[in-house]
C-alpha positions as YAML, in Angstrom:
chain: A
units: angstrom
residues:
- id: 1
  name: UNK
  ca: [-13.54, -25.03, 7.23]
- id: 2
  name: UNK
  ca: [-10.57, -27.32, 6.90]
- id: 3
  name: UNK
  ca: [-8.15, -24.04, 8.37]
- id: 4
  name: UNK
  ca: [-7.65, -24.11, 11.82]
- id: 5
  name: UNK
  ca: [-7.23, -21.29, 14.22]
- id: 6
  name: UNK
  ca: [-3.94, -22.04, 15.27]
- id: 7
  name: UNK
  ca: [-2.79, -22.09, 10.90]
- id: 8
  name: UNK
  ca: [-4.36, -18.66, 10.42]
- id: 9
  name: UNK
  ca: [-2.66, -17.39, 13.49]
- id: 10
  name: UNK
  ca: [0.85, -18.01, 12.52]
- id: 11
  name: UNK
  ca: [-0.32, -16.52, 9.11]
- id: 12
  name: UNK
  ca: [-1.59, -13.63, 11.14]
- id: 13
  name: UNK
  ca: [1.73, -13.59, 12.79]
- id: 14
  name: UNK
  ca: [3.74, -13.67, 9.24]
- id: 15
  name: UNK
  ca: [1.38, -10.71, 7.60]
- id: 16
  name: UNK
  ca: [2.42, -8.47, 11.01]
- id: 17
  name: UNK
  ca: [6.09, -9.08, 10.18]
- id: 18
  name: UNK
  ca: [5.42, -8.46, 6.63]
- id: 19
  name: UNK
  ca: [4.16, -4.96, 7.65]
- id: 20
  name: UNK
  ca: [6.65, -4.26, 9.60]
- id: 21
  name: UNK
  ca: [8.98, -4.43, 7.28]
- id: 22
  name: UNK
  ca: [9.28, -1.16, 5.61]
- id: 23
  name: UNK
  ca: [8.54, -1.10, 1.35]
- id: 24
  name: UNK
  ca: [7.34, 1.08, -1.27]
- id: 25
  name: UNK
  ca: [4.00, 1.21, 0.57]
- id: 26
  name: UNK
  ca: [5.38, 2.76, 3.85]
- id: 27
  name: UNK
  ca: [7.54, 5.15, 1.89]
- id: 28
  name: UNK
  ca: [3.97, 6.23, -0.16]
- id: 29
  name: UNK
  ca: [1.60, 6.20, 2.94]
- id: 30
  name: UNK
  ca: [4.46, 8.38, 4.69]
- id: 31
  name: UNK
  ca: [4.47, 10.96, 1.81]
- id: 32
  name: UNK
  ca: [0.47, 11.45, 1.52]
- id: 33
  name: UNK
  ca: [0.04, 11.48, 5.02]
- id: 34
  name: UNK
  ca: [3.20, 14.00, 5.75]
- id: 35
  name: UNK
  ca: [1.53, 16.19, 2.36]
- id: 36
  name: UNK
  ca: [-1.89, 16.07, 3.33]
- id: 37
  name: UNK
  ca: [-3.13, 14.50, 6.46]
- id: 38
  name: UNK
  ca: [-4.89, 11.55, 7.31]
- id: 39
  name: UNK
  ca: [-7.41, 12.44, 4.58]
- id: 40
  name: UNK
  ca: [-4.90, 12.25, 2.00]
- id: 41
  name: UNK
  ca: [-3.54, 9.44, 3.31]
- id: 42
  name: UNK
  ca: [-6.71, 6.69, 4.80]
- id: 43
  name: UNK
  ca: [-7.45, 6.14, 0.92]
- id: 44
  name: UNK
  ca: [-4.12, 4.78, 0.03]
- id: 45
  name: UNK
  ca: [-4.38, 2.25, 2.87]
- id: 46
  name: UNK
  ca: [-7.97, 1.10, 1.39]
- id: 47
  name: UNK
  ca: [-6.18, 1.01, -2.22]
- id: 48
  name: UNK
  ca: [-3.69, -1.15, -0.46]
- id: 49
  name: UNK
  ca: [-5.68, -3.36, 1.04]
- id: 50
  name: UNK
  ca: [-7.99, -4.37, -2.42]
- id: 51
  name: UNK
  ca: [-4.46, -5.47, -3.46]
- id: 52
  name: UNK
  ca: [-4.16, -7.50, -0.48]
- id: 53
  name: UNK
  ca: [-6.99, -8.80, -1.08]
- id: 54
  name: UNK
  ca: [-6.22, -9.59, -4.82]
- id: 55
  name: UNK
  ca: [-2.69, -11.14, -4.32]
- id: 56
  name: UNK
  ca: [-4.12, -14.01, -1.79]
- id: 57
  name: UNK
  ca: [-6.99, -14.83, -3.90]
- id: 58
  name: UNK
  ca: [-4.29, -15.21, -6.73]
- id: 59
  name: UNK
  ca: [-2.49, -17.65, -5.30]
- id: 60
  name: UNK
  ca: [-5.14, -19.85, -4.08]
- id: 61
  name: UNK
  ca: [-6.93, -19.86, -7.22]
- id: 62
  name: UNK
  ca: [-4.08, -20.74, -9.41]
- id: 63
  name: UNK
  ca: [-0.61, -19.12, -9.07]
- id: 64
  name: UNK
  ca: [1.05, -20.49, -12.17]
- id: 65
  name: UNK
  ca: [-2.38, -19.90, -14.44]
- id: 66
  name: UNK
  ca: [-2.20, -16.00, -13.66]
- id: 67
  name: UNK
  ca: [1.57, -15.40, -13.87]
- id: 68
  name: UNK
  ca: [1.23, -16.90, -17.58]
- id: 69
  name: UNK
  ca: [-2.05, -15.13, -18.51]
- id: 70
  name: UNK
  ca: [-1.53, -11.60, -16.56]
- id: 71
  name: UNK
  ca: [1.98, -11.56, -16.22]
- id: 72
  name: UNK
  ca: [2.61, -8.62, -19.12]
- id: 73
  name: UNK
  ca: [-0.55, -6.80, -17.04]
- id: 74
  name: UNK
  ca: [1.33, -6.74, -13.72]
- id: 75
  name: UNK
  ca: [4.37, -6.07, -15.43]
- id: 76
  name: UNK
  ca: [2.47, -2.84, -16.42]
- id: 77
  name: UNK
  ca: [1.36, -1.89, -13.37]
- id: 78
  name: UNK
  ca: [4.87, -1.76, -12.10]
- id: 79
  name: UNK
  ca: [5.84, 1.38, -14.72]
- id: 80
  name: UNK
  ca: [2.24, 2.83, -13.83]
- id: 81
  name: UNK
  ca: [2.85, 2.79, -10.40]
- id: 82
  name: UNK
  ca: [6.66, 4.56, -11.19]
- id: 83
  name: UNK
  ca: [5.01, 7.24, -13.31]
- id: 84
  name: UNK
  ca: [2.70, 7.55, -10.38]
- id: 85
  name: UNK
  ca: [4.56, 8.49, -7.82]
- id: 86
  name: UNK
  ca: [7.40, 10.46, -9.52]
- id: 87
  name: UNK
  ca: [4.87, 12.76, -10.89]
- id: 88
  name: UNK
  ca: [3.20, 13.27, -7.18]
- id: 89
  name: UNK
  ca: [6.49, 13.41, -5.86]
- id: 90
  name: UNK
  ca: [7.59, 16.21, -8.13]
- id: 91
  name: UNK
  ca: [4.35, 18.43, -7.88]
- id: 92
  name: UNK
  ca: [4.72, 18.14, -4.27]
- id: 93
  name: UNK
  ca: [8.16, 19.41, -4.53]
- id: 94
  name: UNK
  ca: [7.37, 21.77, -7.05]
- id: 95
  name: UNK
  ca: [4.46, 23.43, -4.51]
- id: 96
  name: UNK
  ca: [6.05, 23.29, -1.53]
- id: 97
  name: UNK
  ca: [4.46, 25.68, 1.60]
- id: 98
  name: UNK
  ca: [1.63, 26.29, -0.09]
- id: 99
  name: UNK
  ca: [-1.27, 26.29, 2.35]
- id: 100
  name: UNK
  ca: [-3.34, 22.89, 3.05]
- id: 101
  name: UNK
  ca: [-6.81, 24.75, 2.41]
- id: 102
  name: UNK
  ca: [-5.80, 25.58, -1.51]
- id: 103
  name: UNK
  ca: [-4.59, 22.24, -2.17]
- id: 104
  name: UNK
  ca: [-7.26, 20.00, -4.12]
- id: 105
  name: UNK
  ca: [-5.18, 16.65, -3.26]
- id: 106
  name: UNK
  ca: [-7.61, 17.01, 0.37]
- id: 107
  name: UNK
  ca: [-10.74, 17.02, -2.31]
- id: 108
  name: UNK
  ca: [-12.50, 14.19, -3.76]
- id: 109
  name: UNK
  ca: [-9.90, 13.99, -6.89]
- id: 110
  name: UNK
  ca: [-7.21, 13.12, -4.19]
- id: 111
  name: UNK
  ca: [-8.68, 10.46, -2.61]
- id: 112
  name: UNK
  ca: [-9.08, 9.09, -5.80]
- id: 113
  name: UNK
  ca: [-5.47, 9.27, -6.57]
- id: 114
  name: UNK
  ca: [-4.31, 8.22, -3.12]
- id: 115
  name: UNK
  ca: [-6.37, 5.07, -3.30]
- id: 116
  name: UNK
  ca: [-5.41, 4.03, -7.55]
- id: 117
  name: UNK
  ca: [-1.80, 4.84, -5.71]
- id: 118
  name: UNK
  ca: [-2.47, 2.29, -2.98]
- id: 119
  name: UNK
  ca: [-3.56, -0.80, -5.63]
- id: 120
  name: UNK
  ca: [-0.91, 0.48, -7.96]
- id: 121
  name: UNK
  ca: [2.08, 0.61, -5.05]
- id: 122
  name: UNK
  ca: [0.66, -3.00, -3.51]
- id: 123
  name: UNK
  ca: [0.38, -4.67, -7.00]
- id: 124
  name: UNK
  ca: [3.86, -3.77, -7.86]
- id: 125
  name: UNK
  ca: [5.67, -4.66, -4.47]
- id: 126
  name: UNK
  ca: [7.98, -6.74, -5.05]
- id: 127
  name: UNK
  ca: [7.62, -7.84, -1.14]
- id: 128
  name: UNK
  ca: [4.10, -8.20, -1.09]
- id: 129
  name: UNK
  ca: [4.45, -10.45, -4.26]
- id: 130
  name: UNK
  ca: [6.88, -12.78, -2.39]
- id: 131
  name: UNK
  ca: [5.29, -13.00, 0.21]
- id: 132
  name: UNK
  ca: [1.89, -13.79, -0.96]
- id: 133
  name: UNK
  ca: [2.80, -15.95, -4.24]
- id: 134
  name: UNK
  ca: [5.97, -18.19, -2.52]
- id: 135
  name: UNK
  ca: [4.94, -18.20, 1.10]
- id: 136
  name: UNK
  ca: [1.47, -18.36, 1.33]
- id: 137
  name: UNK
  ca: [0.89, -21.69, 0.10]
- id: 138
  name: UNK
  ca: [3.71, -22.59, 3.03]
- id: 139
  name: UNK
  ca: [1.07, -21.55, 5.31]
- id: 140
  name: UNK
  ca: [-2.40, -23.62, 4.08]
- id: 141
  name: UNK
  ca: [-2.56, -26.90, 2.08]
- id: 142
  name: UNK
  ca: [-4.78, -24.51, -1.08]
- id: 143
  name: UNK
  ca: [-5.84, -27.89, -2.50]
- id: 144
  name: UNK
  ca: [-7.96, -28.51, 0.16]
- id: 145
  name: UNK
  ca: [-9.08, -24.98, 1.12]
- id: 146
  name: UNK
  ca: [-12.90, -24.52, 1.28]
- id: 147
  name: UNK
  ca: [-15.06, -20.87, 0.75]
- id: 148
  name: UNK
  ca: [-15.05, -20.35, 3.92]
- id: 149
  name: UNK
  ca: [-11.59, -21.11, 4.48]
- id: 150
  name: UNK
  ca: [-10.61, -18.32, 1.07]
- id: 151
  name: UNK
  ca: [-12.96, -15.88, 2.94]
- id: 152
  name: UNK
  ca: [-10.67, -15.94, 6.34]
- id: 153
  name: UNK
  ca: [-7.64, -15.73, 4.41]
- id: 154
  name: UNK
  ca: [-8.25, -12.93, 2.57]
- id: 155
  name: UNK
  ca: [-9.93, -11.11, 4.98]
- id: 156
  name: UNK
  ca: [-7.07, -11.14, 7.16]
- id: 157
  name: UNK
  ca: [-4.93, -9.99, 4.34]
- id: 158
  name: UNK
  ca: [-6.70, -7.45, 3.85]
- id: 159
  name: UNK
  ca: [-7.85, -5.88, 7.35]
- id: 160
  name: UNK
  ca: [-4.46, -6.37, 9.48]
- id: 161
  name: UNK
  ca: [-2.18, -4.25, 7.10]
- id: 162
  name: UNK
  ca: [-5.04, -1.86, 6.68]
- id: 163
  name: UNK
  ca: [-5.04, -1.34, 10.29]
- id: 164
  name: UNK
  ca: [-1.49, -1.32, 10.69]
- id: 165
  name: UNK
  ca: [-1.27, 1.46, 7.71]
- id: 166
  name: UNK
  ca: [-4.19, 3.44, 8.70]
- id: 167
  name: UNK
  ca: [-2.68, 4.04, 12.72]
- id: 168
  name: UNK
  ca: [0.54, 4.98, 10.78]
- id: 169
  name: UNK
  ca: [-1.16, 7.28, 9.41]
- id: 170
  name: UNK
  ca: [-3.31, 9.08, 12.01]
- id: 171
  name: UNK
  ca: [0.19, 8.87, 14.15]
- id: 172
  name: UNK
  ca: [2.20, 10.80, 11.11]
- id: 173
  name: UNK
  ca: [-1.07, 13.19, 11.02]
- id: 174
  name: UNK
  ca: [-1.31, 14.04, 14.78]
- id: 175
  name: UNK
  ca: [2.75, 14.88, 14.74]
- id: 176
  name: UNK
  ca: [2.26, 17.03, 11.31]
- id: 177
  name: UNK
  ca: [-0.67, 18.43, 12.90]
- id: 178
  name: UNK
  ca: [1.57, 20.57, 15.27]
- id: 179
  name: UNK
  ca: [3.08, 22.24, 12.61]
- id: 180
  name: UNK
  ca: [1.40, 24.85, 10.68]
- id: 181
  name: UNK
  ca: [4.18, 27.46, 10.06]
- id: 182
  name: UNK
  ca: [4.83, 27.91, 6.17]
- id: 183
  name: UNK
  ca: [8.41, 27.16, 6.72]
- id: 184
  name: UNK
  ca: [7.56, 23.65, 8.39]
- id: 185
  name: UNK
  ca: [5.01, 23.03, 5.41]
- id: 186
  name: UNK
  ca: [7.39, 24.03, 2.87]
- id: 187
  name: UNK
  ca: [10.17, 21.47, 4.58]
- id: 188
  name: UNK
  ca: [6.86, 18.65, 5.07]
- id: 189
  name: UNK
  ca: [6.27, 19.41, 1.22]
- id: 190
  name: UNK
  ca: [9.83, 18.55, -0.09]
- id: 191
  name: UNK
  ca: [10.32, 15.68, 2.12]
- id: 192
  name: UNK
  ca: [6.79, 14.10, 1.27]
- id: 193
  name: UNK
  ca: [7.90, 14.83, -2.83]
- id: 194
  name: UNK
  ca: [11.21, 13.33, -1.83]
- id: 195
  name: UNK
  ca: [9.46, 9.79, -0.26]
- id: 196
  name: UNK
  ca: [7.28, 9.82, -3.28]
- id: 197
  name: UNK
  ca: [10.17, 10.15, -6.28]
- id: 198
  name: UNK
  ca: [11.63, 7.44, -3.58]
- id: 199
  name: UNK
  ca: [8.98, 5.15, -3.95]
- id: 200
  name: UNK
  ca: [8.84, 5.31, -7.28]
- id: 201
  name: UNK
  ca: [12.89, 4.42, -7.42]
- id: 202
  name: UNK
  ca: [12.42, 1.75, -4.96]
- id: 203
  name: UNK
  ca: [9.18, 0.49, -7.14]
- id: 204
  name: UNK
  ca: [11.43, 0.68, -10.91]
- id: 205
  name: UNK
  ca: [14.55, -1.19, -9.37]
- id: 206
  name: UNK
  ca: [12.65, -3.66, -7.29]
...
């Protein structure tokens, strides 16, 4: 490996600060997790993390080539990702209170759609884009990376904003946990349909 411990733990550093900054992924893993538990909620963190994978790899293997070839496809994703979460958003609105058993979003179709809304909501973060496309390359010399040294670098892309997102989302599940009167799942309903419609804003004027 020509990275060194000490470059991929200010990189380490910089992808805890870029998690802690709140974005359209928050404001989605908030909503799923406020709608429908952890278990609505664990698969948009995995989601996110194949596109924190992807972004990385991106970079080091040729910024400028994939902007010019794939830069209509992520343009794409951006309006995919809008369309997804507005329409979540508004059927969560639209079905607010009714009880967690009957809803199907806690059933194999919604982990589905929680993790395509993870890779859509990464790929089309404007943040995440930055971060990995313009600072990344501050962090390693990528003409001189090796395998090994790729391997490291995306794997902690990937597995320290998974972490981060997945104790967000057991902590937003343990609080919604405690309340299981129709009137408090009614309110949880509207405000997770409100974050999603949000995201989808925050994703269309990014």
């Amino acid at each position: 490996m020509t990275v060194g411990l000490t470059e991929l733990a200010l990189y380490a550093g910089a992808l805890v600060l870029l998690f802690i900054t709140p974005g359209p992924v928050w404001v989605a893993l908030g909503a799923r997790a406020l709608s429908g538990g952890f278990a609505a909620a664990w698969p948009l963190a995995v989601g996110v993390s194949l596109g924190d994978a992807l972004w990385p790899l991106a970079a080091i293997l040729g910024l400028n080539w994939i902007v010019a070839v794939w830069g209509d496809v992520l343009g794409l994703m951006r309006w995919v990702a809008v369309a997804m979460f507005l329409g979540m958003g508004w059927a969560l609105w639209r079905k607010a209170g009714r009880a967690l058993a009957a809803d199907s979003r806690l059933t194999r179709p919604g982990a589905w759609a929680g993790f395509a809304a993870g890779v859509a909501a990464i790929l089309a973060n404007p943040k995440a884009i930055l971060f990995y496309m313009g600072l990344l390359p501050t962090f390693f010399d990528l003409s001189r990376v090796t395998p090994a040294d790729i391997a490291a670098i995306v794997a902690l892309s990937m597995l320290l904003p998974m972490v981060g997102n997945l104790i967000v989302a057991l902590s937003i599940d343990r609080v919604r946990a405690t309340l299981t009167s129709e009137a408090a799942r009614r309110r949880i309903d509207r405000v997770a349909g409100g974050l999603m419609i949000a995201a989808g804003i925050v994703i269309a004027l990014g």
